[in-house]
C-alpha positions in Angstrom: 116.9 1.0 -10.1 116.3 -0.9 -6.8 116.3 -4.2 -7.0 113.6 -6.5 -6.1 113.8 -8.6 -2.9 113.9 -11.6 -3.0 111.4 -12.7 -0.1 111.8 -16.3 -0.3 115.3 -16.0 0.4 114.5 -13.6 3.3 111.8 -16.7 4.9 114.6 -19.7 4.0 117.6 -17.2 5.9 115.0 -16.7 8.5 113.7 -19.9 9.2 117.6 -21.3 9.4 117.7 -18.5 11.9 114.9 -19.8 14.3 116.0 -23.1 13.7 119.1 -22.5 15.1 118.1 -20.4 17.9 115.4 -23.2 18.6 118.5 -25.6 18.6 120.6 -23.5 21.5 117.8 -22.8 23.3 116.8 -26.9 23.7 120.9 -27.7 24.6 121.0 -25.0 26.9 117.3 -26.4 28.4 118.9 -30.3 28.2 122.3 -29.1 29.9 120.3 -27.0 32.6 118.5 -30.5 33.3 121.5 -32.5 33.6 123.0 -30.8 36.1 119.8 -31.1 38.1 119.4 -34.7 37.1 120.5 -37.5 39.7 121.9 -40.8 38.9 119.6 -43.2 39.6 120.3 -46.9 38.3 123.6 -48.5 36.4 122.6 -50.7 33.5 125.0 -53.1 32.2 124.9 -54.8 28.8 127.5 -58.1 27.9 126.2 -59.6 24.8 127.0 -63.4 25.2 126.0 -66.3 27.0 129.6 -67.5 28.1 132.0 -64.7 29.9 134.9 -63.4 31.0 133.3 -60.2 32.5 130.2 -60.5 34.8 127.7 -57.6 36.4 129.8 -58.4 39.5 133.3 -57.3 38.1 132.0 -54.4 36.1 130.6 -52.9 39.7 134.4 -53.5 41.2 135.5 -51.6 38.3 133.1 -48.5 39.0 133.6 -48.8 42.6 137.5 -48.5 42.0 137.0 -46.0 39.5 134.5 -43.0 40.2 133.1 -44.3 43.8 129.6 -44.9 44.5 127.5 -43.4 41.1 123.8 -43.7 42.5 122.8 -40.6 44.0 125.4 -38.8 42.0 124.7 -35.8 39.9 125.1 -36.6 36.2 127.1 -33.8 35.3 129.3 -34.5 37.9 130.0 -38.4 36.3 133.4 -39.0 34.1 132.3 -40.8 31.4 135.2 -40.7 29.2 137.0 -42.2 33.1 134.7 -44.9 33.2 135.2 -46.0 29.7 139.1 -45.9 29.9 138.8 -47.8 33.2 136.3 -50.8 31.9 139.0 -50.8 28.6 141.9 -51.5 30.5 140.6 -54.8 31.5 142.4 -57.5 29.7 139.4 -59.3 28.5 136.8 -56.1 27.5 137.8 -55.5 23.8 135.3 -51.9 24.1 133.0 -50.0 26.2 130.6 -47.7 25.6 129.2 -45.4 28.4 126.2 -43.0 28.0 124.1 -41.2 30.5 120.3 -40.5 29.6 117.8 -37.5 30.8 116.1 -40.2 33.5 118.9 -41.1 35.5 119.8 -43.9 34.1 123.8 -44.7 33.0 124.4 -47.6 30.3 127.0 -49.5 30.1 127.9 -51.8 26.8 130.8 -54.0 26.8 131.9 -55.9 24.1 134.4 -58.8 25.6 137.6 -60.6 23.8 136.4 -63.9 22.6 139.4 -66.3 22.5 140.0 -68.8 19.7 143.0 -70.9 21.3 144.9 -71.7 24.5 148.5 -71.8 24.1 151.2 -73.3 26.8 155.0 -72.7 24.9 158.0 -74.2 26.0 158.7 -72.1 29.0 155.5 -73.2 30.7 153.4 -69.8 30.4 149.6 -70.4 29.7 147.8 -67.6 27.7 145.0 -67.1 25.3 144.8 -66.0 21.7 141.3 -64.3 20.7 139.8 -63.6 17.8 141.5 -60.6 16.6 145.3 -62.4 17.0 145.6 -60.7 20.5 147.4 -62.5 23.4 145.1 -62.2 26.9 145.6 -63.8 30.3 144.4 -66.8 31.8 141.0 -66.4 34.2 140.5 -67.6 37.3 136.6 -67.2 36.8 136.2 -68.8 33.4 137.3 -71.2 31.0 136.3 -71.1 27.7 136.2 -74.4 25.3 138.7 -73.7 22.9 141.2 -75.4 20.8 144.6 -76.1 22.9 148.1 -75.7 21.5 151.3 -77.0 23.0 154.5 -78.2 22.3 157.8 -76.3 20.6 156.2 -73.2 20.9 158.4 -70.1 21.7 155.9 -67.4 21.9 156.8 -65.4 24.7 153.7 -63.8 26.9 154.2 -60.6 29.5 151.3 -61.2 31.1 149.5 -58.5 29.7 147.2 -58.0 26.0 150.0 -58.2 22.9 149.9 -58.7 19.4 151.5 -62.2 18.0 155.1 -61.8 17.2 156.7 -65.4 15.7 155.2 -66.7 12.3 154.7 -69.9 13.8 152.1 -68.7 16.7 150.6 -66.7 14.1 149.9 -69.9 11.9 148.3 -71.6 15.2 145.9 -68.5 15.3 144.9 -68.8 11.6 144.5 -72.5 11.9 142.5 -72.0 15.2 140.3 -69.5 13.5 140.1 -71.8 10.4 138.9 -74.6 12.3 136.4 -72.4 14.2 134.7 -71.5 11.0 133.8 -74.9 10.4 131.0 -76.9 12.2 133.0 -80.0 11.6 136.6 -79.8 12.5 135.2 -77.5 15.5 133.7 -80.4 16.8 137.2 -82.7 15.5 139.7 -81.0 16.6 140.8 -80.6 20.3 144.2 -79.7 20.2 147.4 -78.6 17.9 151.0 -79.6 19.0 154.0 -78.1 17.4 156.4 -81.4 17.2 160.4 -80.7 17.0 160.1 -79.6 13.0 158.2 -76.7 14.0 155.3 -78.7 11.9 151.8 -78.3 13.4 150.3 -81.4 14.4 146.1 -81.9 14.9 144.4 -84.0 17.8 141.3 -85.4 16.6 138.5 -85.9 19.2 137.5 -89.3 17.3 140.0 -91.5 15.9 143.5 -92.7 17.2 145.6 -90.9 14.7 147.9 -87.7 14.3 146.9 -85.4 11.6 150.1 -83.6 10.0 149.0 -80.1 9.1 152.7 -79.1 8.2 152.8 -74.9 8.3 149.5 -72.5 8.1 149.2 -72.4 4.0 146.5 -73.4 1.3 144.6 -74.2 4.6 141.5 -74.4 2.0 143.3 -77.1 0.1 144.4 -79.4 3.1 141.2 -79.6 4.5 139.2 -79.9 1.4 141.5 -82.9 1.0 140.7 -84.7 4.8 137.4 -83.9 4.6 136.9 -86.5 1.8 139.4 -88.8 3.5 137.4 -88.8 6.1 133.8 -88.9 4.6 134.9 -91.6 1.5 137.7 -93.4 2.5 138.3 -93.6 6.3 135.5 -95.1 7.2 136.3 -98.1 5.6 139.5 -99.2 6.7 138.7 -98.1 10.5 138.9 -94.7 12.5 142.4 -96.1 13.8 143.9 -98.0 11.0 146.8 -95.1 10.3 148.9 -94.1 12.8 149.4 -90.4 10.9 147.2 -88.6 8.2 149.9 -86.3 6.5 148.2 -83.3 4.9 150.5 -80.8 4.1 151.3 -81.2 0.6 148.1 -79.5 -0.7 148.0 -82.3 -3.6 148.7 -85.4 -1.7 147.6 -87.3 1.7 150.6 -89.5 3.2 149.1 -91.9 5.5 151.2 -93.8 7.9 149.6 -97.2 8.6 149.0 -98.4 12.3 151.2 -102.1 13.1 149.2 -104.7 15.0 152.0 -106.2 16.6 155.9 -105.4 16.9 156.7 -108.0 14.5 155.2 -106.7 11.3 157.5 -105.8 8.5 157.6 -102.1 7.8 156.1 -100.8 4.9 156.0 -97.7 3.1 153.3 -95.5 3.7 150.1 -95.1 1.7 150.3 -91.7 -0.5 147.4 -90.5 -2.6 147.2 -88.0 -5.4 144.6 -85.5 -4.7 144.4 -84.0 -7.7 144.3 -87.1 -9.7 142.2 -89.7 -7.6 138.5 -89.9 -7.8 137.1 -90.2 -4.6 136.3 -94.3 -6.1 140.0 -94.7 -6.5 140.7 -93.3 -2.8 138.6 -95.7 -1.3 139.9 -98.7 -3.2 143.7 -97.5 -2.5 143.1 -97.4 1.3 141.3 -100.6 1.1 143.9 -102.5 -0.7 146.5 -100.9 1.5 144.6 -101.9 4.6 144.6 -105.5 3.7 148.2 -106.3 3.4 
């Protein structure tokens, strides 16, 4: 016996069929009209108010690269070129270059943001940014970032690197750690690496040193000076210690501050974290102040 057909599979195959033919047909119609289409206008995108790339520099790029694009047939524009080109720019993390059916080329850059200025021990100047990658200095732009200096042996070539001693990838995390937080963003201007290879902090208010010790339980430390400087700093006086010592994560070692050359040393103020009410803080540094 024959067997029945089975006509809805027959209209599914064949609507698949003109589907697909519909789909050729259109590409072949949209690549016909883009190599009759004309470049007519560049737009560029750079999310971000500050910069390292302007309109002006991307244009240089383009000019270097493919020559004058206006006028230009699109089918006769490298994009894959002009991406590669606008990548190899130290401070352009990723571009993305499309052409559309009215002329019109896009252009959307995302730029490095750096999180700290480093100048090691053999006087070279670079950034880090926010993916740990070392970039070069700008002679356009300088962004307000955290500066580190001192016994720092992290070697630049001049061109973008990854991090390569522990100790310059410890500034980066504290860096990005302190970027993360309203308050020590606004607090701390600087890190210095003293001759322990212990990371030091600059605050912006207060004449103090802040011992940070090495990059760990980052959490923990500055849990611990935030409420020393909330509860208890303020009062004894912004510039009563000459060091805060935060890198035990269960202690703060302060180092008082001498009036005069005469005074008689005396051992420095340590409080248990972990044990101390904030009350008791406050009343140690106090009592501490007033001898």
């Amino acid at each position: 016996m024959l067997k029945r057909i089975n006509w809805k599979a027959v209209f599914i195959a064949f609507v698949w069929v003109v589907s697909l033919a519909g789909v050729v047909a259109l590409m072949s119609f949209i690549e016909i009209k883009k190599n009759e289409v004309k470049c007519k206008d560049i737009k560029v995108i750079i999310p971000g108010i500050e910069s390292f790339i302007d309109r002006q520099e991307v244009d240089l790029i383009l000019k270097r690269t493919t020559g004058e694009l206006v006028g230009r047939l699109l089918h006769n524009v490298d994009i894959h070129k002009i991406e590669e080109a606008l990548k190899a720019n130290p401070y352009i993390e990723n571009a993305k270059v499309y052409a559309e059916m009215d002329g019109v080329i896009n252009i959307r850059i995302n730029q490095r943001e750096p999180v700290l200025r480093i100048l090691n021990v053999a006087g070279q100047d670079f950034y880090i940014d926010k993916n740990g990658f070392k970039l070069p200095l700008s002679q356009s732009f300088v962004p307000n970032v955290v500066v580190a200096n001192g016994f720092i042996l992290e070697n630049f070539s001049g061109k973008v690197d990854t991090l390569k001693t522990d100790l310059a990838k410890g500034l980066y995390q504290t860096a990005m750690f302190i970027r993360s937080d309203t308050l020590w963003n606004e607090q701390i201007e600087q890190l210095y690496v003293n001759n322990k290879r212990e990371i030091e902090m600059v605050p912006r208010v207060g004449d103090h040193r802040i011992v940070l010790g090495e990059a760990d339980s980052l959490d923990a430390k500055f849990r611990n000076l935030r409420v020393f400087y909330t509860k208890a700093l303020p009062n004894v006086g912004w510039d009563a210690y000459k060091t805060i010592n935060i890198k035990y994560a269960n202690q703060i070692v302060c180092e008082r501050r001498f009036i005069d050359s005469t005074a008689i040393t005396k051992s420095p103020v340590v409080i248990n974290t972990t044990a101390d009410t904030i009350k008791t803080i406050q009343d140690t540094l106090t009592t501490a102040a007033t001898h």
